[in-house]
C-alpha positions as CSV (number, residue, x, y, z in Angstrom):
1,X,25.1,38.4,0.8
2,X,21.4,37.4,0.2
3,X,20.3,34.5,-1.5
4,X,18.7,36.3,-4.2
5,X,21.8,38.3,-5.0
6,X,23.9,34.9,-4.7
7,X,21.3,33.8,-7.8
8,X,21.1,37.1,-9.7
9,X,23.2,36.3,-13.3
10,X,26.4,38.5,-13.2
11,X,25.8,38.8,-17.2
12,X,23.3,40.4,-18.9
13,X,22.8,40.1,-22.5
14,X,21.1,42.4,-24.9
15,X,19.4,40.4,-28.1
16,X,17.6,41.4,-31.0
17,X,16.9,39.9,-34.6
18,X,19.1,41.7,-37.6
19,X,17.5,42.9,-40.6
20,X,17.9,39.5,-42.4
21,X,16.5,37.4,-39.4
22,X,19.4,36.3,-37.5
23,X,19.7,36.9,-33.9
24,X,22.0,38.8,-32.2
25,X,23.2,39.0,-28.7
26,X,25.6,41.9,-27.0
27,X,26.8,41.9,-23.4
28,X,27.9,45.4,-23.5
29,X,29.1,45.3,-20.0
30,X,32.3,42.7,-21.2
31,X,32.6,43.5,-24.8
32,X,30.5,40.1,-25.6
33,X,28.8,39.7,-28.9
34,X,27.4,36.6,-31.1
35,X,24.9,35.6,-32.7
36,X,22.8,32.9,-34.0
37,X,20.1,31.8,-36.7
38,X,17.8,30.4,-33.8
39,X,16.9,31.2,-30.2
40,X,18.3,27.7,-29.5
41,X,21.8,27.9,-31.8
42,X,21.9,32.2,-29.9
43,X,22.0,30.1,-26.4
44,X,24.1,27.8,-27.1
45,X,27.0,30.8,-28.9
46,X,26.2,32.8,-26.2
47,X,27.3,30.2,-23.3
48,X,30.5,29.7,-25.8
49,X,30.9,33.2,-26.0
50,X,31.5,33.3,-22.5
51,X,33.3,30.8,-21.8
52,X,35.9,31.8,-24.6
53,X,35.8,35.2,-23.0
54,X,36.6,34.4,-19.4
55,X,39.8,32.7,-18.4
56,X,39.2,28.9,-17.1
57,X,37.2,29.1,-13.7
58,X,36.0,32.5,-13.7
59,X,32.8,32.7,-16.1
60,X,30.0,33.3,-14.1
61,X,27.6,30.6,-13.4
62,X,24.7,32.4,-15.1
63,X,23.5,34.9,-17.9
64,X,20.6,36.8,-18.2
65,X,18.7,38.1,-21.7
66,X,16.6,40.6,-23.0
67,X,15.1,40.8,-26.3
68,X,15.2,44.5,-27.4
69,X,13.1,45.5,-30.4
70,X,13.6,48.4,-32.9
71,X,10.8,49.9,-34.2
72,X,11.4,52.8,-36.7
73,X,8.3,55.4,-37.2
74,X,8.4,58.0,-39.9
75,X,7.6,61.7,-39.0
């Protein structure tokens, strides 16, 4: 295995802001989902998140995210 793919995060995490401001972050991959009023307080639920998800030892070392926006546009 190559470096790089030793270092690529085994997680990747969708996030986007809810209509009433608050972030929200899905790992659709695992079924993993929180959220958070800041980018700071998202982290920190997201690394949580995982580590509630995964059994003791076996959370990857890593997570990735993406901010996703939504844009609506009438027709």
């Amino acid at each position: 295995m190559s470096a790089q793919a030793r270092t690529q995060p085994q997680l990747l995490f969708f996030v986007s802001m809810d209509s009433d401001g608050t972030y929200v972050a899905k790992a659709p991959k695992y079924s993993i989902y929180t959220q958070g009023e800041t980018l700071e307080e998202l982290i920190a639920n997201i690394k949580e998140a995982i580590l509630c998800h995964f059994e003791e030892g076996e959370a990857p070392p890593s997570f990735a995210w993406q901010m996703v926006k939504r844009e609506v546009v009438m027709v």
